[in-house]
C-alpha positions as CSV (number, residue, x, y, z in Angstrom):
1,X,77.2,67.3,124.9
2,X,74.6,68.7,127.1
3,X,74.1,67.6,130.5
4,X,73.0,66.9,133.7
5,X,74.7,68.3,136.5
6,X,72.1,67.3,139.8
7,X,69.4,65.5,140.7
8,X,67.2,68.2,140.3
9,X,68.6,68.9,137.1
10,X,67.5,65.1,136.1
11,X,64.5,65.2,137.2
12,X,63.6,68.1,134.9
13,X,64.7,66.8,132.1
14,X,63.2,63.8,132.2
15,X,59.9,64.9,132.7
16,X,60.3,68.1,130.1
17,X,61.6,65.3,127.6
18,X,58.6,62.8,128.3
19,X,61.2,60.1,129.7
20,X,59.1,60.1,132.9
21,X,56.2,61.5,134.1
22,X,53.6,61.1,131.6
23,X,55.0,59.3,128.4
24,X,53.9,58.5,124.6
25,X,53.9,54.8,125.3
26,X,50.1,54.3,125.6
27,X,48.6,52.0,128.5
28,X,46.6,49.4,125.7
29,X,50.2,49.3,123.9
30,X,51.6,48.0,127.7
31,X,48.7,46.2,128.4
32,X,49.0,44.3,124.9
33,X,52.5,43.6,125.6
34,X,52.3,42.1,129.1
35,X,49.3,39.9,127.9
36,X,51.7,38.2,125.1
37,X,54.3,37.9,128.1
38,X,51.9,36.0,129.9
39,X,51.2,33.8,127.0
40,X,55.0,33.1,126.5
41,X,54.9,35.0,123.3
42,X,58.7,35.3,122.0
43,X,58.1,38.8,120.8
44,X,57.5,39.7,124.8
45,X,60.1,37.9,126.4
46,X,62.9,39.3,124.9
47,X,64.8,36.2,125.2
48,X,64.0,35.6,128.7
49,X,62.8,32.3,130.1
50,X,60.7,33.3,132.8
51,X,60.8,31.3,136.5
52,X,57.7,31.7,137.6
53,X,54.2,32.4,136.3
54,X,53.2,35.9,135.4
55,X,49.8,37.1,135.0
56,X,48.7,39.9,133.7
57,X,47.6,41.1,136.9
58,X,50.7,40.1,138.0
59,X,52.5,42.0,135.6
60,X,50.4,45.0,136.3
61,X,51.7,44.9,139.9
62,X,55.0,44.5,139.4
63,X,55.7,47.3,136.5
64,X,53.9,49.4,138.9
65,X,56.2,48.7,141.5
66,X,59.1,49.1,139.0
67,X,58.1,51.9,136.8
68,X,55.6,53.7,138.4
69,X,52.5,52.9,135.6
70,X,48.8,52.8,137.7
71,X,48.5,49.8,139.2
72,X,44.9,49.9,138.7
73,X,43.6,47.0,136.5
74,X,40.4,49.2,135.6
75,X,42.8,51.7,133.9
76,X,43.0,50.8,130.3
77,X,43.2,53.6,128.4
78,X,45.5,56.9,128.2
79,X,49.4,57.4,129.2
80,X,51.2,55.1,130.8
81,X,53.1,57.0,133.6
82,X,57.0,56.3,134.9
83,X,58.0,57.9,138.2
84,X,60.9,59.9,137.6
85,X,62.3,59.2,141.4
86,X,62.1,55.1,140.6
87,X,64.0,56.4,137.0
88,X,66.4,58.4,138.7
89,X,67.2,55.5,141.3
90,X,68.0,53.0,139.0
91,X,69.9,55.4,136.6
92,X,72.0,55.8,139.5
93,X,72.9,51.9,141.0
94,X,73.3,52.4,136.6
95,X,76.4,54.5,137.2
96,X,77.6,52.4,140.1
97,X,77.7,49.1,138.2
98,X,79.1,50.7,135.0
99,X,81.9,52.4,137.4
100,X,82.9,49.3,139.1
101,X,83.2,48.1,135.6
102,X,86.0,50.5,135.1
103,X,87.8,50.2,138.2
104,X,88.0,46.5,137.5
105,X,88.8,47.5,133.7
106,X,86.4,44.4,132.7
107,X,85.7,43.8,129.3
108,X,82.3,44.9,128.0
109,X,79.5,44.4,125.2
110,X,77.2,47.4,124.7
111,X,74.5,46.4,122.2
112,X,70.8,48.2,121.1
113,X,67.4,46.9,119.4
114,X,66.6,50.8,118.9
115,X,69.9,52.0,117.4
116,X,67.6,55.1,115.7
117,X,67.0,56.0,119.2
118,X,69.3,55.1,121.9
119,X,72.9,54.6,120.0
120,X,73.4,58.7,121.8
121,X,73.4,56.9,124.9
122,X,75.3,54.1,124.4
123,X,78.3,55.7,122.6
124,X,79.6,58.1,125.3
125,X,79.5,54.9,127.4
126,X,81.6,53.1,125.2
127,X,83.8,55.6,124.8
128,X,84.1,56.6,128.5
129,X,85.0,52.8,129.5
130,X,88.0,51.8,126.7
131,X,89.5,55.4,127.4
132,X,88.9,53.8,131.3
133,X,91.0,50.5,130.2
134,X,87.7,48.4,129.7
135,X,87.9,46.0,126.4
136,X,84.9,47.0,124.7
137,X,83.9,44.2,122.9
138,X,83.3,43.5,118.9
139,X,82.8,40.3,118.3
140,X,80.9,38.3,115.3
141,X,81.3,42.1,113.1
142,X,79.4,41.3,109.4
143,X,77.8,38.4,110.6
144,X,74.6,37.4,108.9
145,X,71.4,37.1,111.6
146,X,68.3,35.5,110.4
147,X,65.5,37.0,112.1
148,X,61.4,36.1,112.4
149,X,59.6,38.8,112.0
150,X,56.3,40.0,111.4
151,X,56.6,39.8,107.5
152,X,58.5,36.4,107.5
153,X,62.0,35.3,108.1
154,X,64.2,38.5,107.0
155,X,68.4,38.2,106.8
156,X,70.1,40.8,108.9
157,X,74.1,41.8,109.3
158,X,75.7,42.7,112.9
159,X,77.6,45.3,112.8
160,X,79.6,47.7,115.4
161,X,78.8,51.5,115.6
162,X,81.0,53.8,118.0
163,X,81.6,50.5,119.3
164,X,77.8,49.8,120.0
165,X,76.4,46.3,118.4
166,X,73.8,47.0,116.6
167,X,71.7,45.0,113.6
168,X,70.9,46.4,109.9
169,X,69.0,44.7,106.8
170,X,71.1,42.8,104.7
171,X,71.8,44.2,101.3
172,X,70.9,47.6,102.5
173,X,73.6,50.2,103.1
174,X,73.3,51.8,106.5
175,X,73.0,55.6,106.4
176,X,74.1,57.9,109.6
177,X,70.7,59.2,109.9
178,X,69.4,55.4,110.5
179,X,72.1,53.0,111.4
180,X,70.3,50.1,112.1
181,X,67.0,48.6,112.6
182,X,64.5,48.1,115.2
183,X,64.5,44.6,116.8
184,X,63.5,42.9,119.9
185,X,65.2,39.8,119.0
186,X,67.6,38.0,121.5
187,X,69.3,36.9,118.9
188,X,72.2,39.4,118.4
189,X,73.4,39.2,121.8
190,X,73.8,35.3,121.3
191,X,75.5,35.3,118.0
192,X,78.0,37.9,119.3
193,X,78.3,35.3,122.8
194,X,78.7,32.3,120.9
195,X,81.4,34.1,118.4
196,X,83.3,35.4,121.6
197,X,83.2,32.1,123.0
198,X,84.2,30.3,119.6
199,X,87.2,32.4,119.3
200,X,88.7,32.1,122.4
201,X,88.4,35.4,123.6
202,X,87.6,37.0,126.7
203,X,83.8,36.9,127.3
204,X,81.8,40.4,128.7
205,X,82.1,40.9,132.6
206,X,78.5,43.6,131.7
207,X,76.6,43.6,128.8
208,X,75.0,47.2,128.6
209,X,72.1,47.3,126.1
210,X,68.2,46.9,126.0
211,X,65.8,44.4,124.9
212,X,66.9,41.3,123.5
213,X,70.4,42.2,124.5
214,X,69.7,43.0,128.2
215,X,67.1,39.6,128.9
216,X,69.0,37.7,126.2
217,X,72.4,38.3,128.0
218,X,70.8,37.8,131.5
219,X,69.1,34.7,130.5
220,X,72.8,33.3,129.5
221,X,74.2,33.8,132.8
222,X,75.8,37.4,131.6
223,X,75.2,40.3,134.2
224,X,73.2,42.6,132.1
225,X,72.0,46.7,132.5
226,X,70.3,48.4,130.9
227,X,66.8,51.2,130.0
228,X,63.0,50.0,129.2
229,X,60.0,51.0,128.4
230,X,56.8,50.2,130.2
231,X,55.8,48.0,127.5
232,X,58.8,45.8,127.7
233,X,57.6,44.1,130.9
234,X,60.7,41.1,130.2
235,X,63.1,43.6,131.5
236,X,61.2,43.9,134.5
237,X,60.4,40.4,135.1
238,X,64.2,39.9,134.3
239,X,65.6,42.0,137.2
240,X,62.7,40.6,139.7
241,X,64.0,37.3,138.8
242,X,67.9,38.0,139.8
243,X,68.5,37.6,135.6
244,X,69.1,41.5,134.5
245,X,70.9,43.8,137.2
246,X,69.5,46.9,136.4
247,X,66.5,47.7,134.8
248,X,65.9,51.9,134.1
249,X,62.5,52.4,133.3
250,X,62.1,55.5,130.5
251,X,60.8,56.2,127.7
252,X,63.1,54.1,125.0
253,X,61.5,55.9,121.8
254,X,61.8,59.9,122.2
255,X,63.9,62.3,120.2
256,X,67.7,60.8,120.4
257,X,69.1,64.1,121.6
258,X,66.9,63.4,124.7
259,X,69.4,60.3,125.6
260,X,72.3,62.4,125.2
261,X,71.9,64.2,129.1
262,X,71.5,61.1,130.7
263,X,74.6,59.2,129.2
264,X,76.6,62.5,130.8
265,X,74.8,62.1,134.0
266,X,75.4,58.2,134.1
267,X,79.1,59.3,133.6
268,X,79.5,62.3,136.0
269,X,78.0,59.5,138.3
270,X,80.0,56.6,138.0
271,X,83.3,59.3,137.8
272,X,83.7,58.4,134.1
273,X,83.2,61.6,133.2
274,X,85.3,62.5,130.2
């Protein structure tokens, strides 16, 4: 796997890979999102039950704060922006919670909503913790998950991948090249929760994961890490709230190799190297 070795080296390659700096997620696409957040739309919060009232001006301020977008309200238009220095701080209090999770050998849950995108990241961490002692957790595998989406109530199965939760359509045999689907759903991470809990089990000391696992987790009490995109304001909202630890603002949706250096500099970090 190809890394990164410094800071500097970071840096770089997030920007050269369009995690920071300017990104493809587009400014109406952010500004769309955090409007349904402020209407309590369940496609925007992820799962989370938000404390406090967010505006959309609100919501502008604090992404800016977090991420790095303009904090302008008359900008509308174009690139959203993340700050690769705001990234490279939270990638590395990232590395110190996930290696405290290894000295303590607590058990985990890693889990994704964008398996075609992010499972490169995810699966070195999995690795790097159980060969650390950590129980990576597997709970509720073949479970059936129905799921509201945009084209009506669709059945889905949970299933584990390089030990990294993930959901695919029922019925329909996962390939390698696409081993799961797209969801923002909080709905996983409680299904895999309640099965834990059901059975006895131990329960996850971090959940590691994005989306609907990261705010769904938090909102449940679990302590939760994890990346987002500047259109996934919950996240944000999440961490500001004491609900999600760690909130890494990137890119979620470039090219999965991109992923791969940042998993061995979250490693080389938290001295999980491997």
């Amino acid at each position: 796997m190809r890394g990164v070795s410094s800071v500097d080296a970071l840096r770089a390659h997030l920007l050269e890979a369009r995690l920071a700096g300017p990104i493809a997620t587009t400014r109406e696409k952010s500004l769309g999102r955090y409007r349904l957040f402020a209407a309590g739309d369940p496609r925007a919060l992820l799962g989370l039950e938000p404390e406090e009232a967010w505006t959309v001006p609100r919501l502008v301020g604090l992404m800016a704060r977090s991420c790095g977008v303009s904090p302008d309200p008359g900008c509308v238009s174009g690139p959203d922006t993340v700050d690769p220095e705001r990234t490279i701080a939270a990638l590395d209090a990232f590395a110190e919670r996930l290696g405290r999770a290894a000295r303590h050998r607590s058990p985990v849950l890693l889990g994704t909503g964008h398996p075609h995108r992010l499972l490169g990241f995810y699966a070195p961490l999995a690795r790097a913790l159980s060969a650390a002692g950590c129980l990576v957790l597997t709970p509720a595998q073949g479970r059936r998950i129905d799921i509201t989406t945009g084209f009506g109530v669709r059945p889905y199965r949970l299933r584990y991948v390089r030990g990294v939760a993930l959901i695919h359509e029922a019925g329909v045999r996962p390939v390698p090249d696409a081993p799961g689907a797209h969801s923002h759903s909080p709905l996983p991470v409680r299904t895999v929760l309640d099965a834990a809990a059901a059975a006895g089990g131990p329960l996850p000391e971090l959940v590691i994961g994005d989306h609907g696992w990261v705010c769904g987790a938090g909102q449940l009490g679990f302590e939760a890490i994890g990346p987002a995109d500047t259109d996934d304001p919950a996240v944000f909202v999440g961490e500001a709230e004491g609900k999600v630890r760690v909130a890494v603002p990137m890119d979620d949706s470039a090219l999965p190799d991109h992923y791969r250096p940042i998993a061995r500099y979250v490693l080389n970090r938290s001295r999980l190297s491997h």
